[in-house]
C-alpha positions as CSV (number, residue, x, y, z in Angstrom):
1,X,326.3,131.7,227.3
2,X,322.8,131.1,227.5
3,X,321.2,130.3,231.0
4,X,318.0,128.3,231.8
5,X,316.6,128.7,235.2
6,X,314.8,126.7,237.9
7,X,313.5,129.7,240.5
8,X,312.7,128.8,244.0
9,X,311.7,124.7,243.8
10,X,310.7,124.0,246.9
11,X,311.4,120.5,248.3
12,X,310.9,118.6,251.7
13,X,313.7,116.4,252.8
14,X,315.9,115.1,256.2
15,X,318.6,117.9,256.7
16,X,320.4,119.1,259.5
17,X,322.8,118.2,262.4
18,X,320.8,118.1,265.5
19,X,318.8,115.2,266.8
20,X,315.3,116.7,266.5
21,X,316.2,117.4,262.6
22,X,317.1,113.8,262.1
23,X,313.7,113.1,262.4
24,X,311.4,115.5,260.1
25,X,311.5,117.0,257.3
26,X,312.2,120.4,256.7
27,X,311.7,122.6,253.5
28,X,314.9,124.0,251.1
29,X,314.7,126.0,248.4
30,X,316.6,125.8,244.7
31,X,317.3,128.3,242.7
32,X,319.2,127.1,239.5
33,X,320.8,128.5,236.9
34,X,322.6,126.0,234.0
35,X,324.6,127.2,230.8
36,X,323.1,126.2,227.8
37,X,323.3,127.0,224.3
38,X,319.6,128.2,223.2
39,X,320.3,128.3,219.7
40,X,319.9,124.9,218.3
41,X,316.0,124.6,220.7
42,X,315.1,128.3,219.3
43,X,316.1,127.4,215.7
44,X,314.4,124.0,215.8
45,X,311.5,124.5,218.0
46,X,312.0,120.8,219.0
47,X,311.8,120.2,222.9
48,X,314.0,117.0,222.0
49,X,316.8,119.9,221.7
50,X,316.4,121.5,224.8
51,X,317.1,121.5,228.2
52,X,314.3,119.9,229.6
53,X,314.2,121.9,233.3
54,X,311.0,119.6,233.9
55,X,313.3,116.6,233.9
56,X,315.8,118.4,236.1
57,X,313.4,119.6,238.4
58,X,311.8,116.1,238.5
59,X,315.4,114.5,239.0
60,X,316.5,117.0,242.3
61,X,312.9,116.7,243.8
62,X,313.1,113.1,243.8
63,X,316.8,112.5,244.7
64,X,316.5,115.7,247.4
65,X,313.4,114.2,249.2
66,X,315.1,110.9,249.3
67,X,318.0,112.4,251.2
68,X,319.7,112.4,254.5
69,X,322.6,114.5,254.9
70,X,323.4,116.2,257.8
71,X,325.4,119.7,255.6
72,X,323.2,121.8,253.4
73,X,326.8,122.3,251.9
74,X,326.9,118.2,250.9
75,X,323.5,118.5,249.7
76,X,324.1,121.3,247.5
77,X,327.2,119.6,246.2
78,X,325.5,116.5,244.7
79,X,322.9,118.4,243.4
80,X,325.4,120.1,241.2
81,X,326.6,116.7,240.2
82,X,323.8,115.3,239.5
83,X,322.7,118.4,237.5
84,X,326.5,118.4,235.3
85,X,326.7,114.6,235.1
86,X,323.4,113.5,234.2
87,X,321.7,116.8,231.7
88,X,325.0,117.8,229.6
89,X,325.3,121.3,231.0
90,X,328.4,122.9,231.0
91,X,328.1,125.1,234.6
92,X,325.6,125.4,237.0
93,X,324.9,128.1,239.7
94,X,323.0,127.0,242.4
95,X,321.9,128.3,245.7
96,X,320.1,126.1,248.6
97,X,318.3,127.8,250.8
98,X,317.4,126.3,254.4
99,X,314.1,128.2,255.0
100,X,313.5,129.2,258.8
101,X,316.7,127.9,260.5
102,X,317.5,130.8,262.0
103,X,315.5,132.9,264.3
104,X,314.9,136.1,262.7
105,X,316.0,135.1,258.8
106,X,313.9,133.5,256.7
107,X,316.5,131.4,255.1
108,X,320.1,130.6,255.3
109,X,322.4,128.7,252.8
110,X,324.7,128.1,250.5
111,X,325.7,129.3,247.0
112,X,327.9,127.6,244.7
113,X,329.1,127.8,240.9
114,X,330.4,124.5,239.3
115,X,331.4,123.5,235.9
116,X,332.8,120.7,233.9
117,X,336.1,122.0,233.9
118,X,336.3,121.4,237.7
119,X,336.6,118.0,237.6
């Protein structure tokens, strides 16, 4: 299958467990990678048949900025949803990186891999 990628969007939002993180935001990082059949864009050369990764990007910044969870891992999660339920892909990789949250590494995170299929 064909991927389209989103590498390293950068957003600002309210994430985190402790107090002091409750009240600033903080930057993560999404690296994206969505099934999606190139065929039918490529034969076509209509955006109207792609996937339009400036709509998706526009959709996560906007619902990440707005959020306020307190587990990179629920975070992650919806974005997966939202990226399955609302642009027709089939499977999505995604990995959110927390930039500086730990002394010494410049990010930590989580990686998932969703599709469809998993309900």
């Amino acid at each position: 299958m064909d991927k389209v990628f989103i590498e390293a969007l950068e957003i600002e939002c309210v994430i985190g467990i402790y107090d002091w993180e409750r009240t600033i935001k903080q930057p993560i990082v999404l690296d994206i990678e969505m099934a999606f059949d190139n065929r039918v864009p490529a034969a076509s050369d209509d955006i109207a048949d792609t996937l339009d990764y400036k709509a998706v990007s526009k959709r996560l910044i906007q619902f990440v900025s707005e959020s306020s969870f307190g587990l990179v891992e629920t975070l992650a999660e919806r974005c997966c949803a939202i990226i399955l339920d609302e642009f027709g892909v089939s499977q999505v990789k995604l990995k959110l990186s927390k930039i500086g949250a730990v002394r010494g590494a410049k990010a930590v995170g989580v990686m998932l891999e969703r599709s469809r299929a998993d309900g």
